[in-house]
C-alpha positions, 0 to 999 in steps of 0.5 A, spaced: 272 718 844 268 714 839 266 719 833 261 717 828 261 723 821 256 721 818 257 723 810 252 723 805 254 726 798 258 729 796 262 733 792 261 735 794 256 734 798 257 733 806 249 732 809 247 730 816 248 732 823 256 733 824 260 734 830 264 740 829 270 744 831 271 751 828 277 756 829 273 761 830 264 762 830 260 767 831 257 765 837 251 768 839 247 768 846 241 763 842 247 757 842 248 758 835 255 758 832 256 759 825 263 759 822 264 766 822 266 765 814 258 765 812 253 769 811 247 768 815 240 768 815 236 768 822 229 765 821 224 767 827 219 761 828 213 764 833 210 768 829 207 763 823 207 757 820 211 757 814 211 752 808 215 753 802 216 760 804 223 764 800 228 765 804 233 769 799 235 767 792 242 768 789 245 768 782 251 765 780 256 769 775 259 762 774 260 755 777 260 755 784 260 751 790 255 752 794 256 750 802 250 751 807 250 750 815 244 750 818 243 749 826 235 751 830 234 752 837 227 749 837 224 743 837 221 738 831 223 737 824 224 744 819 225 743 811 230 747 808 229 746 801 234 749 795 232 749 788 237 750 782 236 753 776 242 750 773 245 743 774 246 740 781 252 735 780 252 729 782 243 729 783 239 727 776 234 733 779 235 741 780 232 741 787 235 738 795 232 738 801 234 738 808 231 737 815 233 740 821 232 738 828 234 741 834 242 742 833 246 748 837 253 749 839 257 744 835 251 741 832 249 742 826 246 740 818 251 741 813 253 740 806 257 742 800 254 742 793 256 745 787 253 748 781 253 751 775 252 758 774 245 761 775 239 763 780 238 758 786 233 760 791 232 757 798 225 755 802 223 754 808 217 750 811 215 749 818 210 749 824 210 755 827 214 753 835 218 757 840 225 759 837 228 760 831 232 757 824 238 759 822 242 758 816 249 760 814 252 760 806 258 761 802 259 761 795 266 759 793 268 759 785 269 753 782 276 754 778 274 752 770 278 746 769 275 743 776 269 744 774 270 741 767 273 735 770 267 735 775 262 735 770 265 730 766 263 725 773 257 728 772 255 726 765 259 719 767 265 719 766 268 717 772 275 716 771 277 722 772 280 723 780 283 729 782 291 730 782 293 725 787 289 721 788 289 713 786 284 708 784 283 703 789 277 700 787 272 700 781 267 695 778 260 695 775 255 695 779 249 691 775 247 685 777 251 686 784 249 684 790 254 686 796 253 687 803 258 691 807 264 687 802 271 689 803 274 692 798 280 695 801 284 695 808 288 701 810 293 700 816 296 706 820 302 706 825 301 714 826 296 719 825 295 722 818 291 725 813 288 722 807 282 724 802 278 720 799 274 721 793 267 716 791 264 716 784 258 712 781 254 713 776 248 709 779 241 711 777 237 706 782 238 701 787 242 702 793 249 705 794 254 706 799 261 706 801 264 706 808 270 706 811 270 704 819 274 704 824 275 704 830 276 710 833 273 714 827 268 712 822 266 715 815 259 712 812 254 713 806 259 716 801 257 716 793 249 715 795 245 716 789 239 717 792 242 724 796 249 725 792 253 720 787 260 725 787 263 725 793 270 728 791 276 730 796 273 729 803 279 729 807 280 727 813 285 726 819 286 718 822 288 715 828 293 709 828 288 703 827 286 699 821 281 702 817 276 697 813 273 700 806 266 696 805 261 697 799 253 695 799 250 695 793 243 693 791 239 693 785 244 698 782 246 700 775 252 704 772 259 703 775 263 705 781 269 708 782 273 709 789 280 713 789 284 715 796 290 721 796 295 718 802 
């Protein structure tokens, strides 16, 4: 079976509708299946319309990462937006948002990001419709040197990989104009598990690195518009040939792309 993960930031920050298996969920009669590590906030949508409505808020004692799983059982589009008081890294700004459709079962919205320490909050707007919102969190604490070496990537620094992991591409982006370009294949005779790391410190323009093959595939990592750190997505690949491919528009600052085999 064909499965496409579609990874949007990075760091972490992993954004969009996944398929996803868990050992164990919390799996309720309204088709929700939070992963039982989370705590979860249930949200019903049939009494009012709501917009930028505070959902809860939480203060980190030191930086921590932050992961978010969000599924609903009603139809259109819900905006579950995160403010921070503190840096979010790999954002030039304080504030994510995310839209979440209609996702239940193994469906859902997820990301992981990380933050320094302080208060964030979460939002939710929504038409007033059948059902409800659910939105399951975990926050983890970030070692300090980890957290150093993530915030040195943050500032730009982007030659800082995790322990591990080799470079296999890097270049500056100005002036670049490249679309799906090769920039490294990868050939597997059995199944194995890899990381992958994707750093740029763009501020502008257009960004992306994908790896495609044809049993799985890997896309949108190191957007400047959603993320620019997306650090130790691992992942377990089938024998076949693996392409890394960079698009690259109207981009500035450089990029960095390290693999752990």
């Amino acid at each position: 079976m064909k499965k496409t993960v579609y990874t949007i930031l990075i760091l972490s920050i992993v954004i969009g509708v996944s398929l996803m298996v868990f050992d164990i969920m919390d799996r309720s009669s309204d088709g929700f299946r939070i992963p039982a590590r989370f705590k979860k906030v249930v949200v019903d949508l049939s009494d009012r319309a709501r917009s930028n409505e505070l959902l809860f808020e939480n203060h980190l004692e030191v930086p921590s990462s932050i992961e978010l799983f969000m599924q609903s059982n009603a139809a259109g589009e819900k905006t579950v937006e995160v403010i921070s008081e503190s840096e979010i890294l790999g954002l030039n700004r304080r504030k994510i948002d995310f839209n979440v459709g209609q996702y239940t079962g193994n469906s859902a919205t997820s990301a992981t990001f990380v933050m320094d320490a302080g208060k964030y909050s979460v939002y939710l707007t929504s038409p007033q419709t059948d059902g409800q919102i659910a939105i399951g969190y975990q926050e983890s604490p970030k070692e300090s040197s980890e957290f150093e070496r993530l915030y040195r990537i943050h500032e730009g620094d982007l030659d800082n990989p995790p322990a591990g992991y080799e470079e296999i591409f890097s270049a500056d982006l100005l002036g670049r104009s490249w679309q799906t370009k090769v920039i490294y294949t990868l050939s597997l005779a059995t199944t194995k598990d890899i990381g992958l790391s994707v750093y740029t410190s763009a501020q502008q323009g257009t960004v992306s690195v994908d790896l495609i093959g044809n049993t799985s595939s890997l896309i949108g990592l190191g957007n400047p518009a959603r993320n620019r750190i997306c650090d130790q997505l691992e992942t377990r690949l089938t024998p076949g040939e693996y392409q890394f491919k960079v698009t690259c528009e109207n981009a500035d600052g450089q990029l960095y792309v390290f693999l752990k085999q």
